[in-house]
GUKE-251831 format. One record per residue: residue in one letter; x, y, z of N, C-alpha, C in turn. Coordinates in pm, whole numbers, plus 50000, padded with zeros to 5 digits. Example, Ala and Ser with C-alpha at 12.3 -4.5 7.8 and 13.67 -1.06 7.14 Angstrom:
BEGIN
a513194943150780512304955050780513204967050780s512854977550708513674989450714512905000350787
//
This chain:
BEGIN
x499104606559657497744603659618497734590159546x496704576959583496584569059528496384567559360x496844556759339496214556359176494804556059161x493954547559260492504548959200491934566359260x492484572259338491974587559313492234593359156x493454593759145494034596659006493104591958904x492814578258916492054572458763490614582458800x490264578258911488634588858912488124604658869x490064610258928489584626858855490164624158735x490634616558664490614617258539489554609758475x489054602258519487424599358455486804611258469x486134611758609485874624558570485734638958500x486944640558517487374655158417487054650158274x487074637258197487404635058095485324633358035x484624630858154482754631558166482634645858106x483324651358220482594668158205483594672958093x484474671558053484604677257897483654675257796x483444656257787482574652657666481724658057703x480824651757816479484654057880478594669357816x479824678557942478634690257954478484701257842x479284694157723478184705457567476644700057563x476294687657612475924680557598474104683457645x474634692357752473934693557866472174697157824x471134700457873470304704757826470324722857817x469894727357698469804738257744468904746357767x467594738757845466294743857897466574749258013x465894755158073466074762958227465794749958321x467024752758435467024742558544465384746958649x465624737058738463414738758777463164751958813x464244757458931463994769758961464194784158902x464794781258807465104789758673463784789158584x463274777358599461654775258499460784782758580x460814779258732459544787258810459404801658815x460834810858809461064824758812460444829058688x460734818158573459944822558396458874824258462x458394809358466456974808858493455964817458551x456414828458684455864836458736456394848558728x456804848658642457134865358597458204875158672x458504863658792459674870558836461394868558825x461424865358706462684868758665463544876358602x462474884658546462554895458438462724905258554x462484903558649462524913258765463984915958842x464424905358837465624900658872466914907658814x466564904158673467984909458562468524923058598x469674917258598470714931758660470624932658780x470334923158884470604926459037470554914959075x471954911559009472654900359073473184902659211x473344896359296474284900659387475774898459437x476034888659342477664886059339477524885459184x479064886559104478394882658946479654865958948x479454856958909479634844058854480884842658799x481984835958825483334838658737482944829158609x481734822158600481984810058516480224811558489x479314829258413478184826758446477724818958277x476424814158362475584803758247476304788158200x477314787658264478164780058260478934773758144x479574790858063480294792857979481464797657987x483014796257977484074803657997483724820257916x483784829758000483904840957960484674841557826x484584847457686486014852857601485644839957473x485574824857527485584817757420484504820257321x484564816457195483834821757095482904805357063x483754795557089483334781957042482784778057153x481034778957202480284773457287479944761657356x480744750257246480734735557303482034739657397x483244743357321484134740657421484464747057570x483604762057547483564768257667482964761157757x481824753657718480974748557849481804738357868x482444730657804483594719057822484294722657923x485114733757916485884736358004485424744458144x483984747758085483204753758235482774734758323x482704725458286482874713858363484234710158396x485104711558320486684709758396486714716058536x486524731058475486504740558595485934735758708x484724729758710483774725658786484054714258883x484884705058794484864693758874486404696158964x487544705358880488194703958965488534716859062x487394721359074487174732859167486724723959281x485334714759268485264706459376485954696359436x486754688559328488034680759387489254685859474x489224701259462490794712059517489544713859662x488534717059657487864722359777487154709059874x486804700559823487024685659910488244680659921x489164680559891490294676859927490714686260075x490964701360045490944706960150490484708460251x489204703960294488244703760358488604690860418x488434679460364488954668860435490494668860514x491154673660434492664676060578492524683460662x491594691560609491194703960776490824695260867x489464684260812488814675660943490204663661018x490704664760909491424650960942492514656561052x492954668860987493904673861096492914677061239x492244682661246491074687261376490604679461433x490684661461368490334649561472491444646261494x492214649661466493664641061510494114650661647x494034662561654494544668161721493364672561878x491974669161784491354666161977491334652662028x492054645762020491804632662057493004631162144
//
């Protein structure tokens, strides 16, 4: 892996630590519209998968800045492990119909 990948997930990772205590903690739009019309209260308790990472707090931690800190670690390098993979799948699958 190149160095400027390297410098980027470590910028990165190093955003969403500071960053996401940071975050707002008003309801995102479609989280406002479910308030807004009364159907969210409807909702509670019938989730249909439950969240390893819900509200986007580490389960267990007691200190709320740092849980959400590390619920953006989680975050970013959940999507860096799953684009990475995804791209050698394609890369291997054009290489091999050609």
């Amino acid at each position: 892996m190149s160095k400027k990948i390297w410098f980027g997930l470590a910028i990165s990772l190093l955003v969403a630590a500071l960053l996401s205590p940071f975050a707002s903690p008003l309801p995102d739009g479609l989280e406002r519209v479910a308030e807004d019309h009364s159907f969210l209260q409807i909702a509670e308790g019938q989730e249909v998968i439950s969240s390893p990472i819900p509200d986007y707090l580490i389960p267990g931690l007691q200190n709320e800045m740092l849980a959400t800190a590390l619920a953006g670690v989680v975050g970013v390098l959940t999507t860096y492990v799953g684009l990475t993979l995804l791209l050698k799948l394609l890369v291997k699958q054009g290489k091999t119909s050609t």
